[in-house]
Each structure stands twice: as C-alpha cells, then as structure tokens.
C-alpha positions, 0 to 999 in steps of 0.5 A, a space after each residue: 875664804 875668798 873676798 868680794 868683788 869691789 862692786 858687790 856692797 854697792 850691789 847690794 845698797 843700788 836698791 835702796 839708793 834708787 827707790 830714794 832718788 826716784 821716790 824723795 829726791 827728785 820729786 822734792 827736787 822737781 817741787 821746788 823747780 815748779 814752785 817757780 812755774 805757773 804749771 797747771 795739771 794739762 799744759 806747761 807752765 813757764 818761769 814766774 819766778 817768786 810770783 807764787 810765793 808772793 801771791 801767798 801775801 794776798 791770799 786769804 785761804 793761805 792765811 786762814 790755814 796758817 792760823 789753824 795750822 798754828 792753833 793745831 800746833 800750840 794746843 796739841 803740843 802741850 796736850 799731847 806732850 804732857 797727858 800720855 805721860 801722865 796716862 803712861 804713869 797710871 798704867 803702871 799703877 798695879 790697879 784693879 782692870 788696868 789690863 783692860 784699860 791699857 787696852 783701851 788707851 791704845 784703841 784709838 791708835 789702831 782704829 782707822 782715821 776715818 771710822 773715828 772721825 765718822 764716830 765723832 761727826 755722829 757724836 758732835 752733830 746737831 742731832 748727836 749724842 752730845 747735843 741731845 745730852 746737853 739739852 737733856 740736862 737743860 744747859 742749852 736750848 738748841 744744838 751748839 754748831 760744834 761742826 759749823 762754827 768755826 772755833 767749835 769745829 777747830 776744838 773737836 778737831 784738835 779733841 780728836 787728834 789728841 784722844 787718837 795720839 795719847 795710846 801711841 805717845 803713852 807706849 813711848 813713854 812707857 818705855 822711858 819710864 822704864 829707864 827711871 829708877 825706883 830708887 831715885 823716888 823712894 831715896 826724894 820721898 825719905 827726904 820729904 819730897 812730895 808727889 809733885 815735886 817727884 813728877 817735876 824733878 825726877 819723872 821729866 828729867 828722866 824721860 827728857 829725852 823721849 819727850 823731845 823725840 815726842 813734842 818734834 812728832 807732834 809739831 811735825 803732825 799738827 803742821 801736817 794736819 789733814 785726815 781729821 779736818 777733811 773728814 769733820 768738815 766733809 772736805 769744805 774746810 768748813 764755813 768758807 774754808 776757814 778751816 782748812 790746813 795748810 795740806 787741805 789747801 795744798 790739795 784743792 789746789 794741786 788736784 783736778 784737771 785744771 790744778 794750779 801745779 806751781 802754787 800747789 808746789 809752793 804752798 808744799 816748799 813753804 811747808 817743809 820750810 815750816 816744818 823745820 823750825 820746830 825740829 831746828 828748835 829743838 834740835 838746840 834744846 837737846 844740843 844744849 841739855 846735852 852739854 857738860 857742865 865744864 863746857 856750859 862754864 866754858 861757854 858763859 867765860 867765852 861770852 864774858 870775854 867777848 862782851 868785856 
C-alpha cells in the first residue's frame, strides 16, 4: 500500500485554515488595529491611541447599553437556565397531548426573529390584544406604553427571548436528563426524600454539566442582544435610544457613509472583552466541580500552610 506524500494532510486542512485566516483572524485582527484610529466608512484615519476608548467614559449611548446589556443578562440567565429545565421535566411526563405540547415548546425556535417580534409589537401596542384586554377587565383606564416606556419595553424584550429560548434550551435538557438514573430518585423517595429535595439534590447535580454549557450560551446571547430590541423599538433603541444594546449602538455607529469606524471598533473589542468574563467564570465553576476530593483536600492544606 503506498503512503501519502508529506503535503497531502496539509492539502487537505489548507481549506479550513484559510476560510479561518481571512474570515475570523484577520478581521478580529484588523478590529483591534482600527479601534486605535479615528478611521471613518470613506477616508483614512489616523493613530488616536486609547482616545476612543476614553471617549466610552463620556458617552451616555455607551453607558445606556451597558445598563441593558446587564439587565439582559441578569434576568435571562436565571430565567433561562432554570425554566427549560423545569419544562424539559414535564415533557417526560407520560401525560394526555404531551406530543402536541412538545411541539409546541419548540415552535419558537424555529419561527423566524422577525415574525415573532412583529407577533408580539401587535400583541403589546397600545391598541393591541393585551391593552384592550386588560381594559376589558377593568384593571386599567388607558393603554400601558409597554413599547414606549423604557423598562416596559426592556420586560417585553427580555419576554420574548426567553419564551424563543426555553424549546432550544428544553431539548438540551432532555438529552442530560436522560443520563439521570431512575434508580437514584425511586432509591431518594424510599427514603422519604420529597419531590423538591429530588429536584435539589438529584436532578441539578445531574445535569450540572449541561446547565453550565447552557447558562455560558445564554450570557454570551444576552450580551449580544440585538434582533429582538431592533425590531420592538423599530431600530430607535427606544425613547432616546435608551434601549439600545451594546451590538445596536456598535451598529449605528459603524454603519452609513459617514460611520465612525474606529469607535465601532472599539465599542466591538470592549464586547468581546465582556463577553469572556461570564465564560472566564464559569470555566472556574467546572474546573473546580471537576476536581477530586483528594485534590480539594490538597488544595484546603496547600492554603493552611501557607497562611500559617
């Protein structure tokens, strides 16, 4: 059998290796170079230095999408970390129409971003089902501004990435539910254990693992938010662009003729920076779950010692 020349492996990665180079490396690459220039979308720019980077200090747009960006993040990872699983669990449930709710669970996930966010501009306008509802029933005298104000409109945004997640993030579940014994919780509940404690103590530890890998996606998304408040607030960010993320901001100022390049490009470096604090975290989480007892015991005398 004859062998393959020395070049034929490297042949065969040379693809791969330049879509990578021309396509992530260089255009991250270049992103940090710019983010030091003052270039603009149809002339040069020249080295500035940290200026844009300061100039984030000052700028209200800037601290604005922060503020929802950390928002966004603090109620859709609980939210979303915790209730796929909790629907993941009743989908197992050998129930009457369960099929059909399964289903149902995981339309969102395939409905297009932009359908769903028109569904629910219809459903939350002044004019809407819900306001006309609510005035039905008499709880309110005129139509709540769910997509004027400012924290109403943050809610139905938040609403709708959470009910579009909890199919995708359910099906994840269901496959590390699979991995959970049976035997575990029949053995807990001869002993007494109740359906809470089985949840605690059993269910989480057993999709430990999975709901990491889901509460890094999540963290990751919500910093990225962009499709859902574009599309609510008609791409204004709101009143006075007080609603606008930090990918919306990026945006407005990256784009157009006349597009402020450099600080586009560092508004995106500052993102990617951000985004590695929530995977840095966790990335400890599982380092340290992951380690034996033996080494934790190790580790705890390591930090006797030395403080002795």
């Amino acid at each position: 059998m004859r062998s393959h020349r020395w070049y034929t492996p490297w042949i065969l990665v040379a693809p791969a290796v330049i879509w990578t180079v021309v396509f992530a490396l260089y255009p991250f690459l270049n992103t940090i170079i710019l983010s030091f220039t003052d270039t603009r979308a149809l002339t040069g720019g020249k080295w500035v230095g940290i200026e844009n980077y300061s100039r984030m200090l000052g700028d209200e747009q800037f601290g604005n999408a922060m503020l929802t960006t950390f928002i966004y993040v603090i109620a859709c990872v609980p939210l979303l970390a915790l209730l796929p699983l909790l629907l993941a669990m009743l989908v197992l449930k050998q129930i009457p129409f369960i099929s059909f709710f399964r289903t149902t669970a995981y339309f969102p996930v395939i409905a297009s971003v932009v359908a769903v966010s028109l569904i629910w501009m219809w459903m939350f306008d002044s004019r809407g089902i819900i306001n006309e509802t609510l005035q039905f029933l008499g709880v309110t005298d005129a139509p709540l501004p769910f997509l004027v104000d400012r924290w109403m409109l943050l809610a139905v945004s938040i609403g709708l990435t959470v009910w579009r997640g909890l199919g995708y993030y359910m099906v994840v579940y269901l496959a590390a539910l699979a991995n959970v014994s049976d035997e575990l919780h029949e053995a807990a509940a001869l002993d007494g254990a109740g359906t809470f404690s089985r949840f605690l103590h059993i269910t989480i530890p057993g999709v430990r693992g999975a709901m990491l890998l889901i509460t890094a996606l999540i963290a990751v998304s919500a910093m990225r938010i962009f499709s859902e408040l574009y599309m609510l607030t008609n791409g204004t960010g709101g009143p006075g662009g007080e609603n606008s993320s930090l990918v919306m901001v990026i945006k407005q100022f990256g784009s157009g003729l006349t597009g402020q390049v450099g600080y586009a490009s560092a508004l995106s470096v500052v993102l990617f920076l951000i985004t590695l604090v929530p995977l840095a975290f966790l990335g400890w989480i599982q380092n340290a779950g992951d380690r034996t007892p033996r080494e934790k015991k190790q580790t705890s005398r390591r930090k006797a010692g030395a403080t002795a």
